[in-house]
C-alpha angles and dihedrals in degrees: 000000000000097000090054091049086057088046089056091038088065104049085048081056099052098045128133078339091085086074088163085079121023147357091194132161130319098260094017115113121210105254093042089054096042097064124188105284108143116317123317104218131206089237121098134209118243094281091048097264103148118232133269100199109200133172111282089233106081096005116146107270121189135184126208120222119172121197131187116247116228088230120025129355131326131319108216122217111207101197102182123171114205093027151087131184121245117190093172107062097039110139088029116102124289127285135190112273099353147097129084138286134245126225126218137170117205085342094310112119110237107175141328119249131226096173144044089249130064129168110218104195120212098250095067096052116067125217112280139069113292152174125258121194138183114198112197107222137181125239098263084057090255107143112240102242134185117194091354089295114110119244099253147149130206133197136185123242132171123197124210127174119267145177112273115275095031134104101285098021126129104238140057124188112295092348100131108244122255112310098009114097128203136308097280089225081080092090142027093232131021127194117200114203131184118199114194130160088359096299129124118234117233098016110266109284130168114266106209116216137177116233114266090026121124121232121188118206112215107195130165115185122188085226139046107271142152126245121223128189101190114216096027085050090221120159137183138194108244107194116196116270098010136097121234133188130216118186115208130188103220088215090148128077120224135055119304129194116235102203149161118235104206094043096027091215119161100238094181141314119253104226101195117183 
């Protein structure tokens, strides 16, 4: 008995602290989440998602095609053979041919992807030529891999200046120019956070919140970062220097973890009643 409670002890320990894996469901434990599809290997993908090895013959496969909007941006085509997209069970155990996709451009992570179809707008690409990926994972967040190397497709895009409106261009209809974030009536509460020198302003607190009511997260970080609302397995880019805004419906009751990926640094906790 005591050897089991140090056993369980440990993996308590480990947790959503062991970000190189998961970030599965509240209650859930890792390896619990992370289920016994193929072989889950020591090794990581570029952004420290460990590996789910699995047989060549029947792997997920997936294609990048990138397409100018006629407005703003690009619009993004996944093609992806031996596998299907499943928003509703992220964070649950891997299963065969699922899961969801994650977007970056030149190694930075933009978005993750639900869907065959994104629309990158203009103002988060820079002038210049880059490199677009998109990386195949599991449910659990473990990367499909097929000898070690994750299931991924990459496309060109260059990006010119251009007039407003056009391909290219830097607006789209009512979408807040660089830096600006969207109209705060949006939500019924809004929580503006700063994040400098790798310190949090103002200190972590709870933020209450009623069920059904929408909350939007203001947060400016110093550095590019990644936002993450566990539970509601929300993200948003954070580029350095700029605020950026996610709206969330708390329609979930419980307490949720408001969080960053690279720095790995608590924001708030999300207390919905």
């Amino acid at each position: 008995m005591l050897a089991l409670a140090l056993l369980l002890a440990g993996g308590a320990v480990t947790g959503c602290g062991g970000r190189a894996t998961t970030h599965h469901k509240p209650g859930t434990s890792h390896e619990q989440a992370s289920g016994d599809v193929g072989t889950l290997l020591t090794a990581t993908d570029a952004t420290g998602h460990r590996l789910r090895e699995v047989p060549a013959k029947g792997a997920p496969e997936v294609q990048l095609t990138v397409r100018p909007d006629s407005e703003d941006g690009w619009n993004l085509q996944l093609a992806v053979t031996n596998y299907r997209f499943t928003p509703d069970s992220t964070g649950g155990a891997a299963l065969p041919g699922a899961g969801h996709a994650h977007l970056e451009l030149d190694g930075h992570k933009l978005a993750r992807l639900y869907g065959p179809w994104f629309h990158l707008p203009a103002a988060q690409v820079p002038e210049g030529a880059h490199t677009l990926t998109v990386r195949l994972y599991a449910d659990d967040h473990t990367a499909w891999a097929v000898s070690g190397k994750p299931v991924e497709g990459t496309a060109q895009l260059t990006a010119t200046a251009a007039a407003p409106g056009r391909p290219g261009g830097h607006s789209h209809g009512d979408t807040p120019p660089p830096g600006q974030s969207p109209a705060p009536e949006q939500a019924d509460r809004t929580v503006t956070i700063t994040v400098r020198d790798g310190k949090v302003s103002p200190a972590p607190a709870r933020t209450e919140l009623r069920r059904g009511e929408r909350v939007a997260l203001r947060v400016t970080s110093d550095r590019a970062d990644t936002l993450h609302v566990h539970g509601y397995d929300k993200e948003l880019a954070l580029p350095a220097g700029q605020e950026a805004t996610l709206i969330l419906t708390a329609d979930r009751t419980g307490l949720f973890e408001v969080e960053t990926h690279e720095s790995g640094l608590v924001l708030t906790q999300l207390l919905v009643r």
